[in-house]
N, C-alpha and C positions, 0 to 999 in steps of 0.2 A: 604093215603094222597090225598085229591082233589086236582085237577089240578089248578094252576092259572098262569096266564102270565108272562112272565119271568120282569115285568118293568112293578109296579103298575099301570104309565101313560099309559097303553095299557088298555083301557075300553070294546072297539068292538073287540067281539073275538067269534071263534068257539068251540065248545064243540068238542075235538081230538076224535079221532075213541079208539075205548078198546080193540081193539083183541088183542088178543095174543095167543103165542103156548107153546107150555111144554119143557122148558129150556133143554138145552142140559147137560148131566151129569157135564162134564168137565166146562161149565159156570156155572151152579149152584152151584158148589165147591169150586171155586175160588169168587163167591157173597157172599155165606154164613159163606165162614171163613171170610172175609172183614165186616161181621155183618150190610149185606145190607138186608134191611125187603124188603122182597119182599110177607107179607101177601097182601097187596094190588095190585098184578100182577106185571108183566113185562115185557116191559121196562116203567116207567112214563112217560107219556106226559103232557107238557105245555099248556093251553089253546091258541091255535091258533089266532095269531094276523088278524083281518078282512080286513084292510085296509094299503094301501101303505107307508101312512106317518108314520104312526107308527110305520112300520118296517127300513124305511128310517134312523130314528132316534134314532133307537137303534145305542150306543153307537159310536153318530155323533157327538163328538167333538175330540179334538187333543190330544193326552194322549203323553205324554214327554217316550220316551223309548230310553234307553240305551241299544243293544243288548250284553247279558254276551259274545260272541263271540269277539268282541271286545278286551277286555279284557284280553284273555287266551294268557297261553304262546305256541307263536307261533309253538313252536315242540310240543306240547301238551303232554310232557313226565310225568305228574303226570295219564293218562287217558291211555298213550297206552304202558307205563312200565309195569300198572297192570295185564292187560292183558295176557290170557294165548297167545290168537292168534291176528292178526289184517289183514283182507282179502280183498284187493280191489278186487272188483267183475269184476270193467272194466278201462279201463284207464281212462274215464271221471269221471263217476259217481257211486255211492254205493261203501260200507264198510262193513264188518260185523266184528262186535268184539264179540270175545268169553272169555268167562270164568270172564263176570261180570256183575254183580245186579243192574240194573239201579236205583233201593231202595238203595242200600249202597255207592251211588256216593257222592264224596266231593265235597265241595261248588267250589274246584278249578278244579275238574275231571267234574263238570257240565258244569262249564263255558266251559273247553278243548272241552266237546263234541258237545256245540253251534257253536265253531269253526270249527269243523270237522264237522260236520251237514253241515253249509256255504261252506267248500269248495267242499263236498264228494255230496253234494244233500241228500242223503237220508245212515242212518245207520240202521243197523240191530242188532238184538239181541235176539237170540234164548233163549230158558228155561229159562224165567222169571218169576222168583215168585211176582208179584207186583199185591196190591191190586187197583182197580180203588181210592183209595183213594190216593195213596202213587202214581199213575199214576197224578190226578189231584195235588199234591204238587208241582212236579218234572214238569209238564208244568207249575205253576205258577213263577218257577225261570227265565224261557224266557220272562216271558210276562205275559198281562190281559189274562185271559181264557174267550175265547168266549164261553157264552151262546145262545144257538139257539135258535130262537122265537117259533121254532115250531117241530123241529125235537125231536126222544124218547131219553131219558136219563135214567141214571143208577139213580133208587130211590134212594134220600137224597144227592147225590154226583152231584149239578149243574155245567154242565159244562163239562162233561165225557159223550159223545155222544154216544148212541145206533148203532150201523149198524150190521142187519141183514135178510141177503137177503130172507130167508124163512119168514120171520114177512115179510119182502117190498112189498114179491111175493103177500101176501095176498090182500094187497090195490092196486097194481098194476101188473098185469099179466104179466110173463114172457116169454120170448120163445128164440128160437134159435135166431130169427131174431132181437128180441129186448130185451139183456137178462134184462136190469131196471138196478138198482142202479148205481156204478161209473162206468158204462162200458166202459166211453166216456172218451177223454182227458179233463182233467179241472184240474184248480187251485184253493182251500179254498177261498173262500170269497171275490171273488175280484169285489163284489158291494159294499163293505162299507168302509168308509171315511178312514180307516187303516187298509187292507188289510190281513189277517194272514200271521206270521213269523213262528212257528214251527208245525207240525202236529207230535201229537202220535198216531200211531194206533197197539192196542195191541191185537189179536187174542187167543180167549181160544178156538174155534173150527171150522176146517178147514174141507172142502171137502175132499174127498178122490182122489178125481181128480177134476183138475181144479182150479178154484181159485185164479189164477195168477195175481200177480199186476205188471204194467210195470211201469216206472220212465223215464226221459226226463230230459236232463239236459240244463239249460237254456243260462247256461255259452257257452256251447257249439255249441246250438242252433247260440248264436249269432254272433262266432267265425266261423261258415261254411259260411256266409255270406260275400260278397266280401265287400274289403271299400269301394266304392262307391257307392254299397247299403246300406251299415250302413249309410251313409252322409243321404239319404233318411229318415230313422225312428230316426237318434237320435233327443230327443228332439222331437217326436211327443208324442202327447196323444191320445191315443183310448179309446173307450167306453165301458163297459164290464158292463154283467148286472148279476143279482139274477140266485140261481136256480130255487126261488118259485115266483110264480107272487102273486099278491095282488090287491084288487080292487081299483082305485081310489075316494078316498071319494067325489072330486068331480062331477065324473062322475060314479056311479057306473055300470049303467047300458051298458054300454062300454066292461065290462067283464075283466078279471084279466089279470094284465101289472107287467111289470119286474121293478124292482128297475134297474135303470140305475144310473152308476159312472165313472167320467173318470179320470186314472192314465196315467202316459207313457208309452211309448210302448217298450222303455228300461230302465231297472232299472238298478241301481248303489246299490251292496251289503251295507248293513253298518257297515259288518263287514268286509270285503274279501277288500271291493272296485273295485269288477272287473262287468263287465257289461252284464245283462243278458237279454234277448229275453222274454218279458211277454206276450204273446197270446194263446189262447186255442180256438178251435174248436168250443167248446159247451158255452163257455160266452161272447167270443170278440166280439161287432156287429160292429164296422166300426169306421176308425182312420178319428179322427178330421180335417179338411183342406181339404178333399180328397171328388170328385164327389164318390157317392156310388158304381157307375164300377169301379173308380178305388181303391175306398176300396175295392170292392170286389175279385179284381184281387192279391194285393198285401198280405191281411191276407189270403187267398188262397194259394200261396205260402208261407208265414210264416210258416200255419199250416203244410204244408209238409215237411219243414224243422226239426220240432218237430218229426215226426209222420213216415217220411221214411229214415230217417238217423238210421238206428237199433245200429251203434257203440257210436251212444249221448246217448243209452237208457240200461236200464237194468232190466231183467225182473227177479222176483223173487218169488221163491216155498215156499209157509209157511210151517210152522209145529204149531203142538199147540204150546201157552202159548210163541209166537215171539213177540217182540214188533218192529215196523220202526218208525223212525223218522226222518221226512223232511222236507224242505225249501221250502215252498212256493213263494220264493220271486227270 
């Protein structure tokens, strides 16, 4: 399959890089019963958007969304009766439910686990048979699936995004010091005009050491904060940009700039209703109203809030064939 842009209206673009490495057994098992052709290598890339506006403008209107969390009955008793186990990891945040198939979830055990995603942050789910296809259905019940302008994807299945750090390592050199991929605090996508609501990320092969993903919970983030510093950010807007920069069509020769967006700096769930702390280290550049010192001073602090409170956070060890699921918002 040649490559082409995820949005015909994208004309300027780059020809993606083709390398690739020799699949690991346990992914190529789990690609090839899912009857994903991978004759033409692996992962697919998109033709690479050239320019800022373009990517601006992927999927930059208003799209009406109803979150299923909403919805679900508040005990969530169809989703955690079935269950063999159900294990808070920490008092704030993470879950891990045992003994069910995120593939043979009901339309009313989905919705219960969008609920429980909103309040818990992030759910877990060890030895999952799902295929990236049955992966991409089960995210289309929350939501639009973001298509990435540029990042690799699972051939035939748009929208089921590639991460893997040996393919990364290749384009981008790793080390102690700076190991690449998500090593950083960050939140999905919060350059564009509607921000993501669920992330799935399903692992068919893990380190043998290391590999550790931490979580932040934003509920809580904003609950260590005294009230009369909440008085300060509610109701502000900060600015938050791209992970990929892009060249200015009008200026190209200026060299590549970040899509900048600005949201609040506290959100309101739409499903929980309860108020959480949106900032991150690696996208937040500076809240609206505020001399740059003193943005600089105040998401300075925000970030440490996230980042050195370890009982907001929960860190967790994969195994193959886990899937997590959680709330970017």
């Amino acid at each position: 399959m040649a490559p082409i842009a995820i949005d015909p209206a994208i004309k300027d673009v780059v020809e993606p890089k083709k390398d690739t490495l020799g699949l690991p057994e346990t992914s190529r098992a789990r690609l090839e019963k899912a009857g994903v052709d991978l004759s033409n290598g692996y992962p697919y890339r998109p033709l690479k958007p050239l320019y800022l506006d373009d990517v601006y403008n992927v999927r930059n209107k208003d799209r009406p969304h109803v979150d299923p969390g909403s919805r679900a009955d508040p005990k969530k008793k169809a989703l955690l009766s079935a269950a063999e186990k159900v294990i808070d990891l920490t008092a704030h945040i993470g879950t891990e439910i045992v003994g069910l198939q995120l593939k043979d979830l009901t339309d009313q055990q989905k919705d219960e686990l969008g609920l429980l995603i909103a309040e818990r942050s992030v759910v877990f789910f060890r030895d999952q048979d799902i295929s990236p296809q049955q992966q991409k259905e089960l995210g289309e019940w929350y939501g639009e699936i973001e298509i990435h302008p540029q990042v690799p994807q699972v051939p035939g299945v748009p929208g089921v995004t590639v991460i893997w750090p040996a393919l990364q390592a290749t384009e981008m050199k790793a080390n102690f010091r700076n190991p690449g991929g998500a090593s950083r605090w960050h939140s999905d996508l919060v350059h564009e005009r509607q921000p993501a609501g669920v992330t799935h990320l399903h692992n068919d092969t893990v380190p043998s050491i290391g590999g550790d993903t931490l979580w932040a919970s934003g509920y809580a983030a904003y609950e260590k904060l005294s009230p009369e510093f909440r008085k300060i950010i509610d109701g502000r807007k900060a600015v938050y940009r791209s992970a990929h920069p892009y060249l200015d069509r009008e200026n190209p020769s200026a060299g590549p700039k970040f899509i900048e967006r600005t949201h609040p700096l506290v959100r309101v769930h739409p499903a929980t209703g309860w108020k959480a702390l949106w900032v991150n280290r690696a996208m937040t550049v500076r809240i609206e109203g505020f001399d740059k010192a003193e943005s600089d001073v105040i998401l300075g602090y925000l970030y440490d809030v996230y980042e050195k409170n370890v009982d907001i956070q929960v860190r967790f060890k994969w195994t193959p064939r886990t899937s997590a699921l959680w709330d970017n918002r």
